[in-house]
VOKOLFI-573710 format. One record per atom (N, C-alpha, C): residue in one letter; x, z, y. Coordinates in pm, whole numbers, padded with zeros to 5 digits, always signed. Layout:
BEGIN
aXZY/...
//
This chain:
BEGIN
x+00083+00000-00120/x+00000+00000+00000/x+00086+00000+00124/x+00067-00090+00214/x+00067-00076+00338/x+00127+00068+00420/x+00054+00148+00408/x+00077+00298+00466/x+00195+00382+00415/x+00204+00328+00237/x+00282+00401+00176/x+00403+00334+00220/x+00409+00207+00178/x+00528+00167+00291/x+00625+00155+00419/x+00517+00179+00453/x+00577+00241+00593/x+00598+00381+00566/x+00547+00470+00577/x+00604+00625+00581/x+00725+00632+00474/x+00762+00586+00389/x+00916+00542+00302/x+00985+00480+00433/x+00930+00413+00484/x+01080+00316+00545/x+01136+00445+00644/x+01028+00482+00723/x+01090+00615+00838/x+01214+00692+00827/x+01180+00689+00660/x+01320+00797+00598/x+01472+00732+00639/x+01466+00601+00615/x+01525+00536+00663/x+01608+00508+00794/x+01740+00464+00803/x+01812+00494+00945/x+01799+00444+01031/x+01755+00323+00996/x+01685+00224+01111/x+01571+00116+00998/x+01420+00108+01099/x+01344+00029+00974/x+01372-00156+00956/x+01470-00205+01042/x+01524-00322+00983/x+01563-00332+00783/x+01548-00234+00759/x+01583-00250+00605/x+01419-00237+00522/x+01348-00272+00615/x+01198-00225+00561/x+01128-00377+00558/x+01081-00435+00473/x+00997-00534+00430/x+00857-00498+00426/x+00750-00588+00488/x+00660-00600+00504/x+00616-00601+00385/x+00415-00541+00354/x+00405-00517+00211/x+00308-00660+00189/x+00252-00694+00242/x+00118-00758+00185/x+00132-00876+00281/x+00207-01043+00252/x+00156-01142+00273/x+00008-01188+00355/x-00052-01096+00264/x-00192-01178+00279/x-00229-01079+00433/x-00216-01002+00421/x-00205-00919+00580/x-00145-00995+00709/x-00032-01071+00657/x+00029-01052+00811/x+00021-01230+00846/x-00102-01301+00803/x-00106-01443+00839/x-00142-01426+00990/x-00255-01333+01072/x-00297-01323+01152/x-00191-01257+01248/x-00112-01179+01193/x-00038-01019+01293/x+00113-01067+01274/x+00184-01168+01287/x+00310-01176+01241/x+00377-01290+01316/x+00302-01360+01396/x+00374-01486+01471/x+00404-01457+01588/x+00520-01482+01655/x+00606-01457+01714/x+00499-01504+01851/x+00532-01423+01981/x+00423-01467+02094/x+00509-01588+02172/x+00442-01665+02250/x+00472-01789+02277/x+00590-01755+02363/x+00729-01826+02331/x+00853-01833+02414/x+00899-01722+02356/x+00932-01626+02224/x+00983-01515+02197/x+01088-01570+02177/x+01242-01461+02198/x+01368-01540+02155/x+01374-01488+02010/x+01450-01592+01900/x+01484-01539+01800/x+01614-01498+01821/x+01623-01429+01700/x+01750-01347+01592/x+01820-01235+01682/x+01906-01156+01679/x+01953-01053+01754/x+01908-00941+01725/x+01930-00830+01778/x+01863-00658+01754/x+01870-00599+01862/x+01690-00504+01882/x+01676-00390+01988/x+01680-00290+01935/x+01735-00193+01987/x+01745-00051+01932/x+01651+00024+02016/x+01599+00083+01995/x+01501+00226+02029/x+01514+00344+01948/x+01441+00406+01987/x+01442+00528+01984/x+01318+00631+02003/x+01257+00738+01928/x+01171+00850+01988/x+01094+00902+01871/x+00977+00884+01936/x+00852+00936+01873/x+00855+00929+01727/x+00832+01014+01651/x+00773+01019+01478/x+00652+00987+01445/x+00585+01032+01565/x+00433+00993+01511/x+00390+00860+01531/x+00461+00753+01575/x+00394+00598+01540/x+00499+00545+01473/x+00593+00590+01455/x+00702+00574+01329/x+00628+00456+01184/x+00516+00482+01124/x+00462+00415+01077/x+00459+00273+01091/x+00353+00281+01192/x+00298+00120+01213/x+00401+00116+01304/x+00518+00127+01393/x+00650+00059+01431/x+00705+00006+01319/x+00738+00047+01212/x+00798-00014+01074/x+00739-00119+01045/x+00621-00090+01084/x+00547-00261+00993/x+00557-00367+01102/x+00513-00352+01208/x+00538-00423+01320/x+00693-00507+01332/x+00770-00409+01335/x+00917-00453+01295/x+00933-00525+01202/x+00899-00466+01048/x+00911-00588+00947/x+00813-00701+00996/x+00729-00715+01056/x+00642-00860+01044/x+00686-00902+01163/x+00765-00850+01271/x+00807-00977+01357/x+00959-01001+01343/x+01060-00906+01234/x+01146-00996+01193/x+01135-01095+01079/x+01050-01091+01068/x+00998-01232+00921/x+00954-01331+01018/x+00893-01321+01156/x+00839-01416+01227/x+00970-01480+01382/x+01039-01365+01358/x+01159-01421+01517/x+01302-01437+01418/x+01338-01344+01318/x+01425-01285+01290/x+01519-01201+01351/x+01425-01154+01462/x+01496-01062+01524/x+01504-00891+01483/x+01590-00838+01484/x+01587-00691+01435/x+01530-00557+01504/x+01431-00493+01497/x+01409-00375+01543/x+01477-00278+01458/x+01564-00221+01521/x+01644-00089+01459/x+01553+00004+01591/x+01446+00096+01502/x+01416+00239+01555/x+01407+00350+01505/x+01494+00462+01564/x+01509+00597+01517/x+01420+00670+01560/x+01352+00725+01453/x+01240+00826+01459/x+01330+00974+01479/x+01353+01001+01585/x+01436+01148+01604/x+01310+01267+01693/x+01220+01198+01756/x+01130+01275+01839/x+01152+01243+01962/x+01006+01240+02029/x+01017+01205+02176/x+01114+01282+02254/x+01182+01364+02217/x+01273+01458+02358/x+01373+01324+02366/x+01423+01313+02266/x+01540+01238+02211/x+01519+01113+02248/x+01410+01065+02241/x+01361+00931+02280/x+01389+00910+02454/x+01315+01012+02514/x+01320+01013+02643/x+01455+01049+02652/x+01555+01119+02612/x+01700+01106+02628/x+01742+01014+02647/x+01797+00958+02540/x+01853+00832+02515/x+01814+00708+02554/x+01662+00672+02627/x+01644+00596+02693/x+01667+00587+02871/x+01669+00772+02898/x+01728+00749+03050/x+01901+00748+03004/x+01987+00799+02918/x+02109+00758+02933/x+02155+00611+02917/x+02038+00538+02870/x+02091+00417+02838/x+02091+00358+02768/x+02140+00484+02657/x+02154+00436+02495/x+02076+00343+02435/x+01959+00307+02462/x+01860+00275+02321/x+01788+00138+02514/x+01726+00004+02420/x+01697-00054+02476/x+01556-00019+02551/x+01492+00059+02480/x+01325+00129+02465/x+01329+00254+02415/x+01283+00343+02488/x+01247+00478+02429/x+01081+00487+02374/x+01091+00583+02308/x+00879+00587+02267/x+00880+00741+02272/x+00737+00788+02297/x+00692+00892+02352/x+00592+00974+02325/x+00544+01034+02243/x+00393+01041+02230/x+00263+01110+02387/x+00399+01206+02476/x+00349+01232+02552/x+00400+01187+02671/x+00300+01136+02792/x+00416+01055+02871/x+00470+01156+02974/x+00600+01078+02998/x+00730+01147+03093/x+00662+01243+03198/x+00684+01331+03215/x+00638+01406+03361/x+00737+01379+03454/x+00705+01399+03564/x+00739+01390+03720/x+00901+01418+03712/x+00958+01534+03626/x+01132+01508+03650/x+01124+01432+03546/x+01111+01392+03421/x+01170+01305+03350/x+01180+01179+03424/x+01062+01153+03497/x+01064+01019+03593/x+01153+01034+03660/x+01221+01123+03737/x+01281+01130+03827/x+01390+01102+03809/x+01457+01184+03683/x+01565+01175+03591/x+01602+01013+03566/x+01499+00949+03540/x+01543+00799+03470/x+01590+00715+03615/x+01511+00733+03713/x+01485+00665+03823/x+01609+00634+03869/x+01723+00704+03829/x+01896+00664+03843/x+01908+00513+03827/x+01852+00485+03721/x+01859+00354+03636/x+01748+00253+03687/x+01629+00327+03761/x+01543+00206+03758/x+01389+00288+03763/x+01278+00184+03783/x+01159+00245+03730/x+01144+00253+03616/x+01084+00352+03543/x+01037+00375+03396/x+00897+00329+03416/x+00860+00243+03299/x+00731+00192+03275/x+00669+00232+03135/x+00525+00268+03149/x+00484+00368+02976/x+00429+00211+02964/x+00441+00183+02867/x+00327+00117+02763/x+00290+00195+02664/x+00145+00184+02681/x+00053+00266+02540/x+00054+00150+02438/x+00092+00158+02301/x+00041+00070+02231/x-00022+00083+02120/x-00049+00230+02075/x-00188+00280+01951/x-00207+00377+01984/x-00294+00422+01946/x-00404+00569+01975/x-00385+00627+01787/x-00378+00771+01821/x-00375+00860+01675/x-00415+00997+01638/x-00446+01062+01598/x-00499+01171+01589/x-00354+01238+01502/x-00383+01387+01598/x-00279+01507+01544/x-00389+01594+01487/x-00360+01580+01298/x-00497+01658+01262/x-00392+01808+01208/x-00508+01878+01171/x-00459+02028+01150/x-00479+02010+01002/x-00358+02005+00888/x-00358+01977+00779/x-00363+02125+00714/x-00387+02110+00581/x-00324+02266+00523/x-00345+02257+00350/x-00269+02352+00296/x-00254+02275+00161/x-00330+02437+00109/x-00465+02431+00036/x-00525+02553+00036/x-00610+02555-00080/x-00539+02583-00251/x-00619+02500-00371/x-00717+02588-00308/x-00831+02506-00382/x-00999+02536-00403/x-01084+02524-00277/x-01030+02474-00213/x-01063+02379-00053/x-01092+02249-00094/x-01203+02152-00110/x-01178+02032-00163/x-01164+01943-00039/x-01304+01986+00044/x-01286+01933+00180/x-01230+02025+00291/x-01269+01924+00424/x-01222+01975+00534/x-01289+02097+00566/x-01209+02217+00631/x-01258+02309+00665/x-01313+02307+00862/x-01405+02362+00925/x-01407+02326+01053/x-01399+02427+01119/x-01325+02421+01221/x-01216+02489+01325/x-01235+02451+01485/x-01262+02626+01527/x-01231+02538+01665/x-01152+02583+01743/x-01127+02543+01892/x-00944+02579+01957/x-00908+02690+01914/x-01025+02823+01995/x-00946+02925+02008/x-00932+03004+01842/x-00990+02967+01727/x-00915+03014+01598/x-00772+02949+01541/x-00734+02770+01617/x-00624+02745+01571/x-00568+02822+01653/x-00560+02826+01777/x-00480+02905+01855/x-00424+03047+01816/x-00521+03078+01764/x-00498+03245+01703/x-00432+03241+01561/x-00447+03089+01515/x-00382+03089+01375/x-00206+03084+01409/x-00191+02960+01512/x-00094+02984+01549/x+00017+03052+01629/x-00119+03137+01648/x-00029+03284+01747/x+00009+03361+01643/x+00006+03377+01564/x-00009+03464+01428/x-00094+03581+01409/x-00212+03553+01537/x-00298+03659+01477/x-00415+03643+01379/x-00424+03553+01341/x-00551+03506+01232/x-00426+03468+01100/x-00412+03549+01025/x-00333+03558+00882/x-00352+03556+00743/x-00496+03549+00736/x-00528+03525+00649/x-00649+03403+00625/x-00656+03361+00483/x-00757+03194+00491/x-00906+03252+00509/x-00960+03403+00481/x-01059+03448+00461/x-01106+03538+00618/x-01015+03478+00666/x-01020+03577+00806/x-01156+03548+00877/x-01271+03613+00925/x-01385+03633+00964/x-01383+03510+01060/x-01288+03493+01161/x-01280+03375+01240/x-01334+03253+01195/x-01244+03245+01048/x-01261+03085+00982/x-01384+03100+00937/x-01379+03189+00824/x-01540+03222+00712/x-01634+03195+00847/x-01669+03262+00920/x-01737+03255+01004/x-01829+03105+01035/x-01709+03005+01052/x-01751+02886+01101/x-01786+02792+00991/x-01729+02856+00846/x-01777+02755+00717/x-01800+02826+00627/x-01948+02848+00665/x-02066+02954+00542/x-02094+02820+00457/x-02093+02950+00300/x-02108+02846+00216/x-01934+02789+00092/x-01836+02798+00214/x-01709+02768+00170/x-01677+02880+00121/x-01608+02890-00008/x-01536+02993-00048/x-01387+02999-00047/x-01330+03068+00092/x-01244+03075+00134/x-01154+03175+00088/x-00996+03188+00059/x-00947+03259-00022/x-00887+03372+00000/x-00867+03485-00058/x-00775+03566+00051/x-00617+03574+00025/x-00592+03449+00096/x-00461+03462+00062/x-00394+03439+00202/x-00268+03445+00211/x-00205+03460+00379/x-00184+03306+00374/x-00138+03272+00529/x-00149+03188+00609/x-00011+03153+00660/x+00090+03074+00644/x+00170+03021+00638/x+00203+02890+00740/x+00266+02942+00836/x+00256+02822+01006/x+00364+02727+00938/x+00300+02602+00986/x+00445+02530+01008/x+00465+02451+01173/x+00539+02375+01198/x+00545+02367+01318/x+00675+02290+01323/x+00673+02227+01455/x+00818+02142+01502/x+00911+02205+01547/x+01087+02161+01474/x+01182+02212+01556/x+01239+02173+01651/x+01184+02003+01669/x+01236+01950+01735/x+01193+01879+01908/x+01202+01829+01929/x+01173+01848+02075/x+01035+01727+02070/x+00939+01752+02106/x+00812+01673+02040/x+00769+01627+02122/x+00685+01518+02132/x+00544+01492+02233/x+00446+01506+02125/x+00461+01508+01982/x+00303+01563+01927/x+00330+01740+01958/x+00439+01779+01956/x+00406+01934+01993/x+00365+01953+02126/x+00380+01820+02243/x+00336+01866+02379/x+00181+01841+02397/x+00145+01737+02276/x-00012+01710+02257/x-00098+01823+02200/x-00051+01893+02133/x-00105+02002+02045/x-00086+02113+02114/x-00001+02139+02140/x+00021+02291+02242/x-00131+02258+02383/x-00115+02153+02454/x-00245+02101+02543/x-00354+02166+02470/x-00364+02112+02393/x-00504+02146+02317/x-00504+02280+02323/x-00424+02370+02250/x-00424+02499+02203/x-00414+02581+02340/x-00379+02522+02470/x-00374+02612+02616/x-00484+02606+02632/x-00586+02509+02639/x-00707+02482+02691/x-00790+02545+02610/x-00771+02646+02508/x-00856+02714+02451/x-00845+02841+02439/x-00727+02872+02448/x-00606+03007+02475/x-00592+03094+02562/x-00631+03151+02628/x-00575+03192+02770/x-00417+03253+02730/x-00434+03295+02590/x-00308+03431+02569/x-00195+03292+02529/x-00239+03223+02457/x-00165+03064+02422/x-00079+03036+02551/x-00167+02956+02685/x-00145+02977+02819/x-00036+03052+02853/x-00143+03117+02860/x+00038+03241+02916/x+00122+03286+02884/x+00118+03287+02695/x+00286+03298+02688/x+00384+03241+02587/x+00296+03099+02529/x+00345+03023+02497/x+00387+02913+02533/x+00241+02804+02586/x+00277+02739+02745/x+00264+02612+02659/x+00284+02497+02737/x+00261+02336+02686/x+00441+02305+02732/x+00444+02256+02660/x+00556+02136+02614/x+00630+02076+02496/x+00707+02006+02487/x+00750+01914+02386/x+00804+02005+02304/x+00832+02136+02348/x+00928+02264+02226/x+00886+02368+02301/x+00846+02488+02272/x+00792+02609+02291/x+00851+02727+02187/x+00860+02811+02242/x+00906+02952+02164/x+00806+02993+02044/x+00745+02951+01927/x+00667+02945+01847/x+00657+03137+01778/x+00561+03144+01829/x+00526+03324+01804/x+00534+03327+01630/x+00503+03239+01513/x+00543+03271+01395/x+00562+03122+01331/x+00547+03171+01238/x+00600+02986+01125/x+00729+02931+01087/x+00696+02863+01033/x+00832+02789+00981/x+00869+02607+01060/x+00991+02601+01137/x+01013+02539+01157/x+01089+02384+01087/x+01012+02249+01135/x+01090+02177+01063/x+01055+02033+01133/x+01174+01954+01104/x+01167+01793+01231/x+01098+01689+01157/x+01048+01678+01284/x+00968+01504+01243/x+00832+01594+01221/x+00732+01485+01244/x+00603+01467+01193/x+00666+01504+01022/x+00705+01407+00954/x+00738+01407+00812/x+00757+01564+00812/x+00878+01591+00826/x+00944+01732+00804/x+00815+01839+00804/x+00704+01881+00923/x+00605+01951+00892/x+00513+01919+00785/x+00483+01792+00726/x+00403+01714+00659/x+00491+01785+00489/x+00603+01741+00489/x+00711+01855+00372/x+00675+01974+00366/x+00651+02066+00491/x+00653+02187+00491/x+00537+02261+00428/x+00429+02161+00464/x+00238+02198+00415/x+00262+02138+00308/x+00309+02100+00231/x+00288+02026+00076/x+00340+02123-00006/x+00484+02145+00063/x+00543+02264-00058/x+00506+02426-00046/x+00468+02435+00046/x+00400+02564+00058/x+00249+02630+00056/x+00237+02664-00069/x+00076+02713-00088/x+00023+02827+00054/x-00089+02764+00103/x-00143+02846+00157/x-00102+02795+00314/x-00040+02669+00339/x+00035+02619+00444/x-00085+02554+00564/x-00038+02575+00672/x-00095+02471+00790/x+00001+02415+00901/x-00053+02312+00900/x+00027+02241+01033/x-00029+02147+01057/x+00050+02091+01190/x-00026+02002+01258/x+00123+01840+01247/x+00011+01718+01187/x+00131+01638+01158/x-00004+01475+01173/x+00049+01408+01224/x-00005+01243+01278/x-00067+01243+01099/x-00157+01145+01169/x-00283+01119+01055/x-00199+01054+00958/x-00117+00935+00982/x-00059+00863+00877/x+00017+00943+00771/x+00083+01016+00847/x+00181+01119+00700/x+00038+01234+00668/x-00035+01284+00731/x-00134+01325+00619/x-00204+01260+00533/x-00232+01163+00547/x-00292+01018+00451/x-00165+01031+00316/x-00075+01007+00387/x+00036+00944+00291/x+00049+01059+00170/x+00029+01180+00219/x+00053+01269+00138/x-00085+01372+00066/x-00197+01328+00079/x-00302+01324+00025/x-00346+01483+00091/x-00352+01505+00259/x-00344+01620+00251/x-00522+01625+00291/x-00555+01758+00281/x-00662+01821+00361/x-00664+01823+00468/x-00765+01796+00601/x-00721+01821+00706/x-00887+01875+00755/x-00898+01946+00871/x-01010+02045+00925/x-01097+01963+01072/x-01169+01944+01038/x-01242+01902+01189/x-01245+01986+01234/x-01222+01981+01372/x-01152+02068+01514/x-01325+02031+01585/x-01374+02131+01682/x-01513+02139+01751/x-01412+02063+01880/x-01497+01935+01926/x-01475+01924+02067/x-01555+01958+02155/x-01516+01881+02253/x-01533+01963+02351/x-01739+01956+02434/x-01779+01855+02324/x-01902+01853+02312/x-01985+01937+02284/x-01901+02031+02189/x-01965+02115+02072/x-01956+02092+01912/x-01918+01934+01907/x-01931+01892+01792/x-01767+01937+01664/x-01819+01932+01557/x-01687+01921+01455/x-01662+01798+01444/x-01546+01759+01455/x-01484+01599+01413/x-01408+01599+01357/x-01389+01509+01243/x-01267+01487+01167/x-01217+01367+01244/x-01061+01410+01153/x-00980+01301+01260/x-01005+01140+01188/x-01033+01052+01209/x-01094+00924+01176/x-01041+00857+01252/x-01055+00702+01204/x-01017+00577+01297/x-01128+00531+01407/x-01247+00559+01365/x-01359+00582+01487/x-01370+00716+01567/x-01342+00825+01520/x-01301+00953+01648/x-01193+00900+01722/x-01148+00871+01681/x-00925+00847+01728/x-00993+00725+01852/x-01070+00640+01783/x-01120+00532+01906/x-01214+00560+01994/x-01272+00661+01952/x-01394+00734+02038/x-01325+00809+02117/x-01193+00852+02116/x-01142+00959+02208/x-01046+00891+02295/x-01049+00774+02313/x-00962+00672+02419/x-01028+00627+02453/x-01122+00565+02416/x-01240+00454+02459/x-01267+00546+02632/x-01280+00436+02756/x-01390+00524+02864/x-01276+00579+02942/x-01197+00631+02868/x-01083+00679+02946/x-01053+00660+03152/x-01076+00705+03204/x-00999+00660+03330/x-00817+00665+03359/x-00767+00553+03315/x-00633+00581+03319/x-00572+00574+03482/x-00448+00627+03503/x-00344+00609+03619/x-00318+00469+03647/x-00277+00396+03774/x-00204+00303+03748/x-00100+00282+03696/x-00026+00393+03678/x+00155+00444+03585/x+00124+00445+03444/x-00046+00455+03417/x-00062+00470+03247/x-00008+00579+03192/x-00004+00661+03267/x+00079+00833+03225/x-00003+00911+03187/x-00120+00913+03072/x-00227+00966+03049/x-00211+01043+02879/x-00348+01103+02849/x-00348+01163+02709/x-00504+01147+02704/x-00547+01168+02582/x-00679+01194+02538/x-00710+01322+02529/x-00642+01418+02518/x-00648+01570+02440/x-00779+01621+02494/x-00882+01663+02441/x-00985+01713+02439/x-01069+01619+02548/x-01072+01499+02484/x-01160+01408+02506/x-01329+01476+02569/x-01342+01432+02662/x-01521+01436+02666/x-01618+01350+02562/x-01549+01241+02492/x-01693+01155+02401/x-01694+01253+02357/x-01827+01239+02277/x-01894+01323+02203/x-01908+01315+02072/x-01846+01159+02036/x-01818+01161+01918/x-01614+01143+01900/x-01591+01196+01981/x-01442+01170+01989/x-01344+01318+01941/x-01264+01250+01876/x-01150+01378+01811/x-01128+01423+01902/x-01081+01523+01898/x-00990+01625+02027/x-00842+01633+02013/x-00789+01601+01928/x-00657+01609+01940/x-00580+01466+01882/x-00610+01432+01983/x-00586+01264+02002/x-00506+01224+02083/x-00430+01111+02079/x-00390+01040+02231/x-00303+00869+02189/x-00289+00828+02320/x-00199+00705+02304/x-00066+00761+02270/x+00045+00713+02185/x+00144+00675+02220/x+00197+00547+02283/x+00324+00598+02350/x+00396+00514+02455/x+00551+00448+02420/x+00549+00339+02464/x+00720+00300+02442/x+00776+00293+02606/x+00847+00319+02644/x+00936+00335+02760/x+01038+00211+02785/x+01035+00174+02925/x+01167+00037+02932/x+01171+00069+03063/x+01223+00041+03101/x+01264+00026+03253/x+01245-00132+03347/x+01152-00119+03444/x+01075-00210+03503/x+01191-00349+03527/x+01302-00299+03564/x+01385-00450+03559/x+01500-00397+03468/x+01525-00401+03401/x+01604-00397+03272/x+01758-00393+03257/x+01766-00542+03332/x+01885-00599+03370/x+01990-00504+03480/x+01915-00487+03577/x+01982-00376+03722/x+02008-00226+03647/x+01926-00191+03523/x+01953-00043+03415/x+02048-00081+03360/x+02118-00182+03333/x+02251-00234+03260/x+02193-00301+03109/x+02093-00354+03086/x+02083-00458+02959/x+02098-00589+03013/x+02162-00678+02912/x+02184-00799+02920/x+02049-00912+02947/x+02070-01016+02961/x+01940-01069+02981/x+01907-01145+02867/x+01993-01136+02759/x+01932-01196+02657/x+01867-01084+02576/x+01921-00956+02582/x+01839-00844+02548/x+01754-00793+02629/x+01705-00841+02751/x+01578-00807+02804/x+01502-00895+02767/x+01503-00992+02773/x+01385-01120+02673/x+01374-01097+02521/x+01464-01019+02389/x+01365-00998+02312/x+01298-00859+02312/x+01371-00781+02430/x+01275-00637+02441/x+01072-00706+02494/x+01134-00794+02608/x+01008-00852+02609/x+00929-00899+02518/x+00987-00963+02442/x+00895-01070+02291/x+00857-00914+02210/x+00925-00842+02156/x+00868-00717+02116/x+00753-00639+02141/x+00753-00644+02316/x+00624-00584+02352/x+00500-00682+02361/x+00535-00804+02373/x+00438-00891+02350/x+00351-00869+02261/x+00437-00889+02127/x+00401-00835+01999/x+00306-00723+01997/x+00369-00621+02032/x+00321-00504+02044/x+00200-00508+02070/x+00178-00560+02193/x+00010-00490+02255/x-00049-00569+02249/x+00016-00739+02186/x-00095-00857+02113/x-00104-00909+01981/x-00027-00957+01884/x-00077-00951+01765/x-00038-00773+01658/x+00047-00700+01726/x+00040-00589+01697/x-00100-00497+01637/x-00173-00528+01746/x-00267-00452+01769/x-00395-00459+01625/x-00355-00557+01566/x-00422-00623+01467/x-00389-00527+01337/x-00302-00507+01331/x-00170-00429+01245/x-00220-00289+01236/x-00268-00215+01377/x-00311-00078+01365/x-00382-00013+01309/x-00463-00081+01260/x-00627+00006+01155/x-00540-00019+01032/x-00443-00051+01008/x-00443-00056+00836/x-00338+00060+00809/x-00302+00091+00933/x-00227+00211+00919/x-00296+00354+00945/x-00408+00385+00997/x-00466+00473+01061/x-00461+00466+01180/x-00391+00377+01253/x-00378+00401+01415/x-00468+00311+01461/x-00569+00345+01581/x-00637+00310+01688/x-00552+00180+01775/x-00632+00065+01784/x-00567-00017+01882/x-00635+00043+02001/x-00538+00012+02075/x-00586-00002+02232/x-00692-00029+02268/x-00764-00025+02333/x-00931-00008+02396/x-00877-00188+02476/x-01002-00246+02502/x-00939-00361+02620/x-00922-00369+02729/x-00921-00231+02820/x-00895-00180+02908/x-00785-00144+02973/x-00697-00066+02842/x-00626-00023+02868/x-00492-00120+02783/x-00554-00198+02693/x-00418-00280+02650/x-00411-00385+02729/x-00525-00451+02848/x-00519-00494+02955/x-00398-00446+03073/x-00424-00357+03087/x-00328-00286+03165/x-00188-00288+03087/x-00196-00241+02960/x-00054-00255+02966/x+00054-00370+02932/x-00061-00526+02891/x-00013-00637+02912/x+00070-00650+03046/x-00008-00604+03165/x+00022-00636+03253/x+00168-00635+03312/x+00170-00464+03277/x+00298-00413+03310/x+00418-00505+03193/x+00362-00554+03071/x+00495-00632+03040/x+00519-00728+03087/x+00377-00835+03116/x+00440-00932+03214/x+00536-00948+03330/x+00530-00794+03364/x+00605-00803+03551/x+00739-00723+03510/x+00780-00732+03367/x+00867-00676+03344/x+01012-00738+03417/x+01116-00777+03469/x+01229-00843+03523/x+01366-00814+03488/x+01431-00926+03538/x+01579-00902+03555/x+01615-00933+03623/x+01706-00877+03712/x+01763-00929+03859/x+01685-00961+03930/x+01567-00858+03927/x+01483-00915+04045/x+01366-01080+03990/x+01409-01124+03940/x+01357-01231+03853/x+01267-01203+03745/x+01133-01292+03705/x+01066-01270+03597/x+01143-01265+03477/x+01118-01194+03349/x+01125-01232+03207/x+01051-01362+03185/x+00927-01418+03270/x+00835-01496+03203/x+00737-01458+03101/x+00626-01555+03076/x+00531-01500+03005/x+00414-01451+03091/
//
């Protein structure tokens, strides 16, 4: 499968060594956009949680340019690092840059977000005699992950799923060590329900984690709830898929329980009012049929490329890449679990690749 393939390649040091699974898939999602340059390699860098469908994307437009995407799934801190030092042609993000990271890059140039899939951060947990999802809302994850709700039978949970026979056994955090934008998406959520969360844990990409076990990558927490009975964490829909986990509909902000789905995940972007910078999140969406712990991820470039110090033959296939990306890409996303872009907002972020430059000069397109 498709999914399973990709979450294998991630492991991987860069997904240029990753082959596309299914022919019959990529007649529509795989041709190179008009004027792409072939052969050569972009390097990037970031985010874990679209790590997935980047792999497949990569394998189907080096079968279609032969050009190479080498991207390291290390986590958005790292991503946003290494794309304001330079290092990496594109950084990716799950949460976008705040005001100093902008500021920070701005040495080099403007930083530009492109959103290019929408995904849900579900609350997994590995809990025998649970068949389905259990339903949860902020302020009990919050308390799960404060470490004051410790047990699976704790009045909090029972409470909300009469009927479930919930176990009494303890409660086992897992969590990111590494510098995240799904931990800056999830911590959001968990402030906005928290006050005690709020104040003394706080939102960002790494936080002082009051209990649990730490571990990197989306994957790495996704490891952590598999091998540990009685486990929870929070890890991108695709590696819970991949690994056959349980996961809990979260109450939004409607009132409603939602599981995380490819129609919540699209229900919770859809409507959106974005920035003109596209510096946005979904996290506790108003639809009413929309997940709550949702959002776009972003890839990062710098508005003229060339004046940041890339060549101009490597700013034209960073361009053909994003082409890809937010146009036959987008085709590519439901078979992974990820949400395409709304036409609103992948409108918008066509845009910004078109006016992408060098030297002051178009890329074209």
């Amino acid at each position: 499968m498709i999914a399973s393939l990709a979450a294998l390649c991630v492991l991987a040091l860069g997904v240029a060594a990753c082959g596309s699974s299914s022919d019959d898939n990529k007649n529509d999602s795989a041709a190179a956009p008009s004027g792409a340059p072939r052969g050569g390699t972009i390097n990037g860098a970031g985010a874990t949680f679209p790590a997935p469908v980047y792999t497949e994307w990569a394998a189907r437009y080096k079968d279609a340019t032969g050009t190479t995407i080498n991207y390291q799934a290390i986590g958005s801190g790292g991503g946003v690092a290494q794309f304001t030092a330079g290092t990496v042609d594109f950084g990716a993000t799950d949460s976008a840059m705040d005001d100093d990271e902008i500021k920070a890059a701005a040495k080099k140039g403007a930083a530009v977000h492109i959103p290019t899939v929408a995904g849900a951060v579900t609350v997994s947990y590995n809990v025998p005699g649970i068949a389905k999802g259990l339903k949860l809302d902020g302020p009990t994850v919050a308390d799960i992950f404060l470490g004051k709700v410790k047990k699976w039978n704790d009045p909090a949970i029972a409470g909300q799923n009469q009927g479930v026979k919930v176990p009494d056994s303890d409660i086992t955090v897992c969590h990111r060590s590494d510098e995240s934008g799904t931990t800056k998406l999830f911590t959001t959520f968990l402030a906005a329900y928290s006050p005690q969360w709020k104040k003394d844990v706080g939102v960002d990409k790494t936080v002082k984690w009051p209990t649990g076990t730490g571990a990197k990558g989306n994957d790495g927490v996704a490891a952590c709830v598999k091998q540990n009975e009685g486990a929870v964490g929070y890890v991108e829909q695709a590696y819970a898929l991949e690994n056959n986990f349980t996961y809990a509909s979260i109450k939004n902000k409607a009132g409603k329980y939602v599981a995380p789905t490819l129609d919540s995940t699209t229900a919770a972007v859809q409507g959106l009012k974005v920035p003109d910078d596209l510096r946005f999140d979904a996290i506790n969406t108003p639809a009413p049929n929309g997940y709550p712990i949702a959002s776009s991820t972003f890839m990062v470039i710098y508005e003229d490329m060339c004046k940041a110090g890339v060549a101009q033959g490597e700013a034209e296939r960073v361009k053909g890449w994003l082409d890809y990306a937010t146009g036959a890409g987008q085709k590519v996303a439901p078979q992974l679990s990820y949400a395409p872009e709304p036409a609103p907002i992948n409108a918008a972020a066509k845009a910004k690749v078109k006016a992408l430059q060098c030297n002051g000069k178009s890329l074209g397109g």
